[in-house]
mmCIF file of the C-alpha atoms, coordinates in Angstrom:
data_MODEL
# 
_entry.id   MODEL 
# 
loop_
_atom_site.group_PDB 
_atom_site.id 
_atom_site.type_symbol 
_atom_site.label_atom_id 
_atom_site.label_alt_id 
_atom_site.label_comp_id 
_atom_site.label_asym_id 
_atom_site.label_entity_id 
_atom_site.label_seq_id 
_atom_site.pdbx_PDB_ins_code 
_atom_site.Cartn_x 
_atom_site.Cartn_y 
_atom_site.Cartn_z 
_atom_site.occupancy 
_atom_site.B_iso_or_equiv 
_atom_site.pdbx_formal_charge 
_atom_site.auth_seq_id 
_atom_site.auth_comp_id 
_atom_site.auth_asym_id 
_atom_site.auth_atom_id 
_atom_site.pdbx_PDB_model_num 
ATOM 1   C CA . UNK A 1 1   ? -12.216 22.866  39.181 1.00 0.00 ? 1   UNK A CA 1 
ATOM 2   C CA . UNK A 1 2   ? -10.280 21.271  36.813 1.00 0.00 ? 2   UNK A CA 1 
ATOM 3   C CA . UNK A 1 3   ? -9.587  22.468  33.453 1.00 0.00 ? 3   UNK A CA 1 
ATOM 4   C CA . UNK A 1 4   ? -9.293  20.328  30.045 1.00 0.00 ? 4   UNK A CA 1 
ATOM 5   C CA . UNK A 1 5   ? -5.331  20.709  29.329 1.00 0.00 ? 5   UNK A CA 1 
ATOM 6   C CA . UNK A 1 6   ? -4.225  20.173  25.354 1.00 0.00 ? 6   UNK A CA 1 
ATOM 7   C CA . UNK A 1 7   ? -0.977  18.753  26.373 1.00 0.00 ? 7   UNK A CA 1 
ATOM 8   C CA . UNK A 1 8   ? -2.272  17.068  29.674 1.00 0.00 ? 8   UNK A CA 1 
ATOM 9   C CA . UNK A 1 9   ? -4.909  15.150  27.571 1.00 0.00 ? 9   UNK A CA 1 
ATOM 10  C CA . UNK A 1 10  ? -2.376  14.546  24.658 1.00 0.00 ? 10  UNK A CA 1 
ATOM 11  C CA . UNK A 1 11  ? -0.035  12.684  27.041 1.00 0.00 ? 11  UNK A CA 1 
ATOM 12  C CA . UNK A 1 12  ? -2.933  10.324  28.531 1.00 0.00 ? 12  UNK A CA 1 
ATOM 13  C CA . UNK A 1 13  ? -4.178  9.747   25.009 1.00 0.00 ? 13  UNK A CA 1 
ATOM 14  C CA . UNK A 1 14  ? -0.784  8.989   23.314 1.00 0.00 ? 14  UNK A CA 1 
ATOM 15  C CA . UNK A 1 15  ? 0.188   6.712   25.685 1.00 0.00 ? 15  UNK A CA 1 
ATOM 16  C CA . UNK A 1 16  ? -3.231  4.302   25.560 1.00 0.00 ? 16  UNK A CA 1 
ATOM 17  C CA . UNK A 1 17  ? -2.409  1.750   22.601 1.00 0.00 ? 17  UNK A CA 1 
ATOM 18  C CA . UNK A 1 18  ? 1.037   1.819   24.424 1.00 0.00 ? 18  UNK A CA 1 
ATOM 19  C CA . UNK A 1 19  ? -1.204  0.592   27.838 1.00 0.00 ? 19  UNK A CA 1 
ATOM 20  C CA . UNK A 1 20  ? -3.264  -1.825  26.183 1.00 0.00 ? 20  UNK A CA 1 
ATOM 21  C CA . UNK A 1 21  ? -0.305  -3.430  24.364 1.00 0.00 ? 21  UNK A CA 1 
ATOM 22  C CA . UNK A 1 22  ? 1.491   -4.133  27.371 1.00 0.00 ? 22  UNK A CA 1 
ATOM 23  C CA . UNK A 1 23  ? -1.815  -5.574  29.364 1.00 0.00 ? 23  UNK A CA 1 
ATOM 24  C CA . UNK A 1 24  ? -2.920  -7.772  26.895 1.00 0.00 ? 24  UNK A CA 1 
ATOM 25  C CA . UNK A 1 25  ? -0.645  -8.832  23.694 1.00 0.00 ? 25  UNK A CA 1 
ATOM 26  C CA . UNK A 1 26  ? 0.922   -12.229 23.467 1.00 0.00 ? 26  UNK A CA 1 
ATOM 27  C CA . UNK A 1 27  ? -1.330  -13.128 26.419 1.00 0.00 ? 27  UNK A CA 1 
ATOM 28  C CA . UNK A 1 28  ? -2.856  -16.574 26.727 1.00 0.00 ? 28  UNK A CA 1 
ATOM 29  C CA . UNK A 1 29  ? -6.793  -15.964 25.248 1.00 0.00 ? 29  UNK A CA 1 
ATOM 30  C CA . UNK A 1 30  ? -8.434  -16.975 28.862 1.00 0.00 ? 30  UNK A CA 1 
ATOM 31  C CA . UNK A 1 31  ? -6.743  -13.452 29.804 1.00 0.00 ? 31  UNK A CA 1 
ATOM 32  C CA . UNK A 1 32  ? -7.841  -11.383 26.810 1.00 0.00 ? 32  UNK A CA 1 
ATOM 33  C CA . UNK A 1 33  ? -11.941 -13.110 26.557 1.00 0.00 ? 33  UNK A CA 1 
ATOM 34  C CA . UNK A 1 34  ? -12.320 -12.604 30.075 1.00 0.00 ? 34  UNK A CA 1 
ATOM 35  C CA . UNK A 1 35  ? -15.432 -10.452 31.399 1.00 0.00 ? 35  UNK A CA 1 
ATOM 36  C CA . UNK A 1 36  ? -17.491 -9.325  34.234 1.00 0.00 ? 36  UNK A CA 1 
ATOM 37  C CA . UNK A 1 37  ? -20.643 -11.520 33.691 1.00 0.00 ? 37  UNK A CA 1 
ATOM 38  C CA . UNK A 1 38  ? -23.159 -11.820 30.987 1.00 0.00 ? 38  UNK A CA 1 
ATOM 39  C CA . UNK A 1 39  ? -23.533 -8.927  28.817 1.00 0.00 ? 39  UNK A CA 1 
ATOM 40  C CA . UNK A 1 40  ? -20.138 -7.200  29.883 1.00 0.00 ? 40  UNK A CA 1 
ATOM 41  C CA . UNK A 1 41  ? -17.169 -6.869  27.538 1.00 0.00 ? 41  UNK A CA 1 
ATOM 42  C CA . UNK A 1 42  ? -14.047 -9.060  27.226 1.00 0.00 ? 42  UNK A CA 1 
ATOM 43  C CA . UNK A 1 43  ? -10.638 -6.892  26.767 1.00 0.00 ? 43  UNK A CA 1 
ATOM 44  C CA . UNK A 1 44  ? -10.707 -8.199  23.270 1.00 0.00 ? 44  UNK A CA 1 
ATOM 45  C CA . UNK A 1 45  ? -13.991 -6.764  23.031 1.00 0.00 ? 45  UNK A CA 1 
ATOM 46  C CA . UNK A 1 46  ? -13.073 -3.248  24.690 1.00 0.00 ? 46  UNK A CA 1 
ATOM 47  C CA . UNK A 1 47  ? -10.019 -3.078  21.976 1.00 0.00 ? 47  UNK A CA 1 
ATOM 48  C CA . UNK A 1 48  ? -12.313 -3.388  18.947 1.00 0.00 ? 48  UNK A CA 1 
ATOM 49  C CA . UNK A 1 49  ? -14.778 -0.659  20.651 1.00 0.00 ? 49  UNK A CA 1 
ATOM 50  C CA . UNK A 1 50  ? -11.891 1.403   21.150 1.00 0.00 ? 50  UNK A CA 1 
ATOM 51  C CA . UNK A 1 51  ? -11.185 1.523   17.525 1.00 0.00 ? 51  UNK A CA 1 
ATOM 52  C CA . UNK A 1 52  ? -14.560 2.248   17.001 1.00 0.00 ? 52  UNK A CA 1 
ATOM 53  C CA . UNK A 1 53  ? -14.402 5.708   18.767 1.00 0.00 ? 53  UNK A CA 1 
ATOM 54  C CA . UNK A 1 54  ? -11.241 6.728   16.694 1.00 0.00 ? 54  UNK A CA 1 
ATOM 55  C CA . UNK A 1 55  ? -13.011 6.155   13.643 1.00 0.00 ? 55  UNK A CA 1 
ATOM 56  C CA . UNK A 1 56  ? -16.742 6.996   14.011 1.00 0.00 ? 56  UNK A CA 1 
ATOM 57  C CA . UNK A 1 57  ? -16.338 9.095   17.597 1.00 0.00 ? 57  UNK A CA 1 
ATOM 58  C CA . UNK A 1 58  ? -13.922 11.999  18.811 1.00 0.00 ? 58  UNK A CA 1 
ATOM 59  C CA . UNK A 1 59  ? -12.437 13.260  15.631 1.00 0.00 ? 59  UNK A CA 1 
ATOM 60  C CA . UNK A 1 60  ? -15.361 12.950  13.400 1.00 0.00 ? 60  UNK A CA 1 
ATOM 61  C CA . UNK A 1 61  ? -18.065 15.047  16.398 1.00 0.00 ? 61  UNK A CA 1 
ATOM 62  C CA . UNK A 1 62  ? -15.253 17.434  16.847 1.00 0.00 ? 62  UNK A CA 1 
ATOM 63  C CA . UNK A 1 63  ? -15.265 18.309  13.251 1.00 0.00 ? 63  UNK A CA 1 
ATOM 64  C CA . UNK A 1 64  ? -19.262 18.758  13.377 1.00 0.00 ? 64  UNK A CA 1 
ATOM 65  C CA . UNK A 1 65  ? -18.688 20.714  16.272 1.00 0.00 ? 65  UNK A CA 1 
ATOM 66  C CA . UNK A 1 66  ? -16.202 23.506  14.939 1.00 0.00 ? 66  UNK A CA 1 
ATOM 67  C CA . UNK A 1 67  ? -17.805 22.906  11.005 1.00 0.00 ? 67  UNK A CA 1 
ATOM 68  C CA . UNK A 1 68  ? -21.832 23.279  12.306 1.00 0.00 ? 68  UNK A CA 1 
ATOM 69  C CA . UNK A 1 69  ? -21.779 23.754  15.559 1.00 0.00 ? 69  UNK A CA 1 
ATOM 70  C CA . UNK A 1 70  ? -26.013 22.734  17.132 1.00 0.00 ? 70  UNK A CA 1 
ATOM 71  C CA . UNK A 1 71  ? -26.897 22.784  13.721 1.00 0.00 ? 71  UNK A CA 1 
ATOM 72  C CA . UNK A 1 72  ? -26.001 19.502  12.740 1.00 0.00 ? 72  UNK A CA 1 
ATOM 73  C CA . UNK A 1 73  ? -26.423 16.969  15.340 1.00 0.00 ? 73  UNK A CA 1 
ATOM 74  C CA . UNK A 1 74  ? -23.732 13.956  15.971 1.00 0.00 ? 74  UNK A CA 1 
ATOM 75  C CA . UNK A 1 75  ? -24.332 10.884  13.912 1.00 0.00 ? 75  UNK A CA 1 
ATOM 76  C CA . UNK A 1 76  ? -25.421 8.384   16.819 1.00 0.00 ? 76  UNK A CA 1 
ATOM 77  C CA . UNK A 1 77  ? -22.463 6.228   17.788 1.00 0.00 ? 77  UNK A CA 1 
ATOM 78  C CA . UNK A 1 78  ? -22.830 2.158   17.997 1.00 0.00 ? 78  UNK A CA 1 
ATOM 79  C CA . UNK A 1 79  ? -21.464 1.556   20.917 1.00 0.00 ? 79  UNK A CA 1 
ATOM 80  C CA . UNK A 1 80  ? -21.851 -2.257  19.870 1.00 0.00 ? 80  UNK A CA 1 
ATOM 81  C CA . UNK A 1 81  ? -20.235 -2.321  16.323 1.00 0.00 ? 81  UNK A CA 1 
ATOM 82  C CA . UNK A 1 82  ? -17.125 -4.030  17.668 1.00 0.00 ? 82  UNK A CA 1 
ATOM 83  C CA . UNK A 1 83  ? -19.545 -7.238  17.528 1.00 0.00 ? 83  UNK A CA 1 
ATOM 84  C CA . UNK A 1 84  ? -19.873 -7.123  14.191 1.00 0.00 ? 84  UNK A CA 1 
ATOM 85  C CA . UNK A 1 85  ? -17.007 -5.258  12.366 1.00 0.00 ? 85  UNK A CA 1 
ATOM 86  C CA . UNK A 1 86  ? -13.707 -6.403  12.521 1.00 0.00 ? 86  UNK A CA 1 
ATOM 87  C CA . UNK A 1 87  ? -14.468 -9.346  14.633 1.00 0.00 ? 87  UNK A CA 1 
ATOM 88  C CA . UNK A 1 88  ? -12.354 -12.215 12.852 1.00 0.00 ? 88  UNK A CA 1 
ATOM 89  C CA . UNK A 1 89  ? -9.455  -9.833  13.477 1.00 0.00 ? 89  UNK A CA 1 
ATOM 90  C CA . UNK A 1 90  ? -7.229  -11.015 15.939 1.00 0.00 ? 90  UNK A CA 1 
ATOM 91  C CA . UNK A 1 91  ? -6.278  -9.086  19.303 1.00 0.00 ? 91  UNK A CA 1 
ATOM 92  C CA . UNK A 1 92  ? -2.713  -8.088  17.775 1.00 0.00 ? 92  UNK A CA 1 
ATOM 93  C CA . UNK A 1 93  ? -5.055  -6.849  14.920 1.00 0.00 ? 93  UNK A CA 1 
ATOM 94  C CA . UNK A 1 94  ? -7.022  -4.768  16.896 1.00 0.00 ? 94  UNK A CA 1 
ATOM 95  C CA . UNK A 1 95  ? -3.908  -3.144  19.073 1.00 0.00 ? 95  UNK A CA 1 
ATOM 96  C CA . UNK A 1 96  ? -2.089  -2.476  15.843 1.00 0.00 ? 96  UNK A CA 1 
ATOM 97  C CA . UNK A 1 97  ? -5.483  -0.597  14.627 1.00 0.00 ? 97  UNK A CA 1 
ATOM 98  C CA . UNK A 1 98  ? -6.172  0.941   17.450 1.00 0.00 ? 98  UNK A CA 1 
ATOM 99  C CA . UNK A 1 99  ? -2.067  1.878   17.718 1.00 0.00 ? 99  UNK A CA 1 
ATOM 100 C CA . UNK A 1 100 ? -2.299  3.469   13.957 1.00 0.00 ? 100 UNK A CA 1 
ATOM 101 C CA . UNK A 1 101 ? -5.972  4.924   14.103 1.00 0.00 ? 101 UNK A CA 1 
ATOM 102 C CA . UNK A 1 102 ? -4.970  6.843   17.740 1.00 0.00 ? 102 UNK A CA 1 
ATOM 103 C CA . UNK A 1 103 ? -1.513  8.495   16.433 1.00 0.00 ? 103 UNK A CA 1 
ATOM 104 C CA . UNK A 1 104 ? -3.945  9.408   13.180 1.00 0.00 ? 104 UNK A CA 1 
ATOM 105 C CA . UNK A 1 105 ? -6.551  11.190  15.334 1.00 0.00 ? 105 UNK A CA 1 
ATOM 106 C CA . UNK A 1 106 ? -4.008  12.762  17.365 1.00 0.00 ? 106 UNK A CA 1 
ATOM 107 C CA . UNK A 1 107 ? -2.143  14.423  14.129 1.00 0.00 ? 107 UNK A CA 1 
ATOM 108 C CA . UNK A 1 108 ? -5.846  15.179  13.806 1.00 0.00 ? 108 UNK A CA 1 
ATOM 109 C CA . UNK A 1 109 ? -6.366  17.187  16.735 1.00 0.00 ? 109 UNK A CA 1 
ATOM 110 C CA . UNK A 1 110 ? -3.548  18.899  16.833 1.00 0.00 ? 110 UNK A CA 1 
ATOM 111 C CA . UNK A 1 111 ? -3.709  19.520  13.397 1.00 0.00 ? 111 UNK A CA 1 
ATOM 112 C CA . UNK A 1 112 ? -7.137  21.819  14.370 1.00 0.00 ? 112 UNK A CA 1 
ATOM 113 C CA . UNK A 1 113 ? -4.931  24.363  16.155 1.00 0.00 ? 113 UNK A CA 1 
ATOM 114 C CA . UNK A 1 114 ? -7.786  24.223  18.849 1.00 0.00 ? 114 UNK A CA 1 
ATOM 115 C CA . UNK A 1 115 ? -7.344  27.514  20.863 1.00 0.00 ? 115 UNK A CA 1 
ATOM 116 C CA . UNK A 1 116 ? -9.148  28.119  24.620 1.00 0.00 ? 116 UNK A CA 1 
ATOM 117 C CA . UNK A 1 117 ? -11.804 30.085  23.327 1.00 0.00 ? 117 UNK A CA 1 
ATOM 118 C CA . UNK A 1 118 ? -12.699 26.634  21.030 1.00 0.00 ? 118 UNK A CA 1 
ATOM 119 C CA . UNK A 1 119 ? -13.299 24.830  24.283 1.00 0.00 ? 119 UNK A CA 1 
ATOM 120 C CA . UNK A 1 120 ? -17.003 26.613  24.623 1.00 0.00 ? 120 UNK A CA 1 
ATOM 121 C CA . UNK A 1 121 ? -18.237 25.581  21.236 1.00 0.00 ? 121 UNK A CA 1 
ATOM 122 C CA . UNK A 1 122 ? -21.389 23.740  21.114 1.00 0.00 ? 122 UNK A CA 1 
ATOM 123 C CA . UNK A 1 123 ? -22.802 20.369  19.454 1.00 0.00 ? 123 UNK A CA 1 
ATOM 124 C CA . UNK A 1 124 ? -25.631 18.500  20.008 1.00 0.00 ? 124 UNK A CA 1 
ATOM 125 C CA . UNK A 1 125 ? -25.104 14.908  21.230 1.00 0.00 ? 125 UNK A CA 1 
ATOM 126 C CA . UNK A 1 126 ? -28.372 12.650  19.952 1.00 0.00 ? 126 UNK A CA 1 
ATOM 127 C CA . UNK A 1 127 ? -28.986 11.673  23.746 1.00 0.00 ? 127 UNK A CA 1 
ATOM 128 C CA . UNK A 1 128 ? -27.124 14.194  25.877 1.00 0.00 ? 128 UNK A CA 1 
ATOM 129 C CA . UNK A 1 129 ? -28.307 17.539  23.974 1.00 0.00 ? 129 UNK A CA 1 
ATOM 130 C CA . UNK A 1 130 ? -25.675 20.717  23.658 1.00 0.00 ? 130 UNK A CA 1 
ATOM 131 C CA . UNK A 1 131 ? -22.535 19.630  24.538 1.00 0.00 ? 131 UNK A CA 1 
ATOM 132 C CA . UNK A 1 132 ? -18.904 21.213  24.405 1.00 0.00 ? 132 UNK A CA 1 
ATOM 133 C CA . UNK A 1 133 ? -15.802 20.466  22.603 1.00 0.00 ? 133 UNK A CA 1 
ATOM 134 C CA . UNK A 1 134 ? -13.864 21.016  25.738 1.00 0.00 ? 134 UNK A CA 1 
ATOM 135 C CA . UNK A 1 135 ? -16.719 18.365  27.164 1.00 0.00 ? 135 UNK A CA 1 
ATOM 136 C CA . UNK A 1 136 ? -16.085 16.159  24.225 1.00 0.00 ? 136 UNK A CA 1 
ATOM 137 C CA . UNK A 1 137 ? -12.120 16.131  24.276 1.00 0.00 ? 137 UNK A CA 1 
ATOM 138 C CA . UNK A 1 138 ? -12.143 15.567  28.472 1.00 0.00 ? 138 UNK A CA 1 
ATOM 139 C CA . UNK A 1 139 ? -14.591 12.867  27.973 1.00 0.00 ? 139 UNK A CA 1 
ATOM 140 C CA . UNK A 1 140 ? -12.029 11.321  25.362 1.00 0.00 ? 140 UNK A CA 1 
ATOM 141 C CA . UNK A 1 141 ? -9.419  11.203  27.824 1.00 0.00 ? 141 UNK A CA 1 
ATOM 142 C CA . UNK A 1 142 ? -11.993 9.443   30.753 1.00 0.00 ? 142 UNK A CA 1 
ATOM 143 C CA . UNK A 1 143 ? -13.306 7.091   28.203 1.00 0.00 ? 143 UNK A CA 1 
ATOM 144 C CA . UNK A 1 144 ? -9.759  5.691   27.721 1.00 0.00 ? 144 UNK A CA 1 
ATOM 145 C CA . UNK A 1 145 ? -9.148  5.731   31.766 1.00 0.00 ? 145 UNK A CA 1 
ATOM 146 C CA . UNK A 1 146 ? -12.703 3.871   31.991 1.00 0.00 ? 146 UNK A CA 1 
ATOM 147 C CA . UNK A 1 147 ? -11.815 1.407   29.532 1.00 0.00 ? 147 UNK A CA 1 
ATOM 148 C CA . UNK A 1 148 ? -8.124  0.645   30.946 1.00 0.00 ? 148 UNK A CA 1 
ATOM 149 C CA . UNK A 1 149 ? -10.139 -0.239  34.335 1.00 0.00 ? 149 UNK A CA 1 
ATOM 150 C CA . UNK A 1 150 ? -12.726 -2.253  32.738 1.00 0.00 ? 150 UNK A CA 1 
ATOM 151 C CA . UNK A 1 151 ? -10.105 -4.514  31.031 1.00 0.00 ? 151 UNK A CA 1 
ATOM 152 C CA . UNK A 1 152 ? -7.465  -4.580  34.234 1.00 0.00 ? 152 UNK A CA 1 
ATOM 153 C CA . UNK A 1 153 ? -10.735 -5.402  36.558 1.00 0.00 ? 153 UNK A CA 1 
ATOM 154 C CA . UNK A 1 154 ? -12.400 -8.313  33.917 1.00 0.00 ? 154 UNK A CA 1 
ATOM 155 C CA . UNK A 1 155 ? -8.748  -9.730  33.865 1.00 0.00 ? 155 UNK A CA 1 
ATOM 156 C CA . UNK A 1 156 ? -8.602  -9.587  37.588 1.00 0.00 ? 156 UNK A CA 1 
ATOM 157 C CA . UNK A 1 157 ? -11.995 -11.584 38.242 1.00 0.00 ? 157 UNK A CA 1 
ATOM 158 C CA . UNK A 1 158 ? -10.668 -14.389 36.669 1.00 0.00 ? 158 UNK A CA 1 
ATOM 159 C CA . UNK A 1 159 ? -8.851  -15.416 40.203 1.00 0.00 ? 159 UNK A CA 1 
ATOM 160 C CA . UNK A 1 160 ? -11.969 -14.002 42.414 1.00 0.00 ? 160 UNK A CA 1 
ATOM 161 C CA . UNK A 1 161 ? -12.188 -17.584 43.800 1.00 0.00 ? 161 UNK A CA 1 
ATOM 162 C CA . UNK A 1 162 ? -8.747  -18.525 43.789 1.00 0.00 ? 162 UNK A CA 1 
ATOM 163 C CA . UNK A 1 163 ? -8.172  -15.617 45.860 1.00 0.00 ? 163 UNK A CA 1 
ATOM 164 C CA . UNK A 1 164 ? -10.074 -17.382 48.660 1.00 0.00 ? 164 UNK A CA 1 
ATOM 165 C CA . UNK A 1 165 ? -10.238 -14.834 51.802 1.00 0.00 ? 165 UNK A CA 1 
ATOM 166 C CA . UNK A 1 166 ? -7.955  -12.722 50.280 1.00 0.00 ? 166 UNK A CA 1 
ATOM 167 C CA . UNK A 1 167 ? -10.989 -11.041 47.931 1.00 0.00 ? 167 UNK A CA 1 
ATOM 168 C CA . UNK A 1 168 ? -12.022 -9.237  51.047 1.00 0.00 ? 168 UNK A CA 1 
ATOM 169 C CA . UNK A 1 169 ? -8.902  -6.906  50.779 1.00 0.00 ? 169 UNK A CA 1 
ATOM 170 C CA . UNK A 1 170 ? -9.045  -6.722  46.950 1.00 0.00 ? 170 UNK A CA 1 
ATOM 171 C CA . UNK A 1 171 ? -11.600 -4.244  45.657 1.00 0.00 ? 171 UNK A CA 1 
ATOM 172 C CA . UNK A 1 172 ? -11.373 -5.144  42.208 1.00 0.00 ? 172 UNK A CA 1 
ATOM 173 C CA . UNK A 1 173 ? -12.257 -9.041  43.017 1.00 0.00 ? 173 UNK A CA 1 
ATOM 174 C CA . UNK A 1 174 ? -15.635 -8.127  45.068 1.00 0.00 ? 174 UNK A CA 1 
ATOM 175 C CA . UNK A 1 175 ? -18.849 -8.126  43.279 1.00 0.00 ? 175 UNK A CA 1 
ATOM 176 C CA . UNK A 1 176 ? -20.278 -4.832  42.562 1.00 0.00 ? 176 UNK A CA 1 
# 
């Protein structure tokens, strides 16, 4: 079993607007509005969802967490606010957000002085019930890993049939 690291997850975390900014700025806007099909989310969207979490997610439940523990339950996040907030920003908008609002939470975090024994506290998630920190702050780190893969696997489908036979040896070109 693996356990959550506060270094390990640090260095995954710090180096995410660093990841995004090298996929996607200055690209042409085919690239960055790409998606999977109806309903799924273009890396322009992902960006704006990412700043999302950093404001309203991670930092904010952590603090309910180690402030009220299960007594006060996380405010529910939107995981569709991107839509609506922030949406005539451009994409160099969003990765210089999401670039200033990620080196802000991680000041935050480390700021907490989080020891082991922190790891066990409990929340309550609206849908998932008691939760962790040490749950929360490993889920950070996945969330950002999830998202990188979304993005690199929307951009990739853009050449599914352009690939001709070749999609048969290219996992991230065959449908789902």
């Amino acid at each position: 079993m693996t356990v959550y690291d506060f270094d390990e997850a640090i260095a995954v975390l710090s180096r995410t607007p660093g990841v995004l900014r090298a996929m996607l700025a200055g690209l042409p806007e085919p690239w960055t509005s790409a998606n999977d099909g109806e309903g799924t989310w273009s890396p322009f969207d992902v960006v704006g969802h990412l700043n999302d979490g950093e404001e309203t997610d991670w930092i904010p439940r952590a603090r309910i967490i180690l402030e009220h523990g299960v007594t006060q339950p996380f405010v529910p996040f939107d995981r569709l606010r991107h839509r609506t907030l922030g949406r005539d920003a451009t994409l160099a908008q969003r990765l210089d957000r999401f670039e200033r609002l990620r080196a802000e939470n991680l000041d935050a975090l480390r700021a907490l002085h989080l020891q082991r024994d922190d790891l066990a506290k409990r929340g309550t998630h609206p849908e998932l019930g008691e939760v962790t920190l040490g749950q929360l702050l490993a889920t950070w780190v996945a969330h950002d890993l999830d998202h990188i893969v979304q993005i690199a696997r929307a951009m990739a489908r853009r050449y599914r049939e352009d690939a001709g036979p070749w999609t048969a040896y290219i996992r991230v070109l065959q449908a789902p």
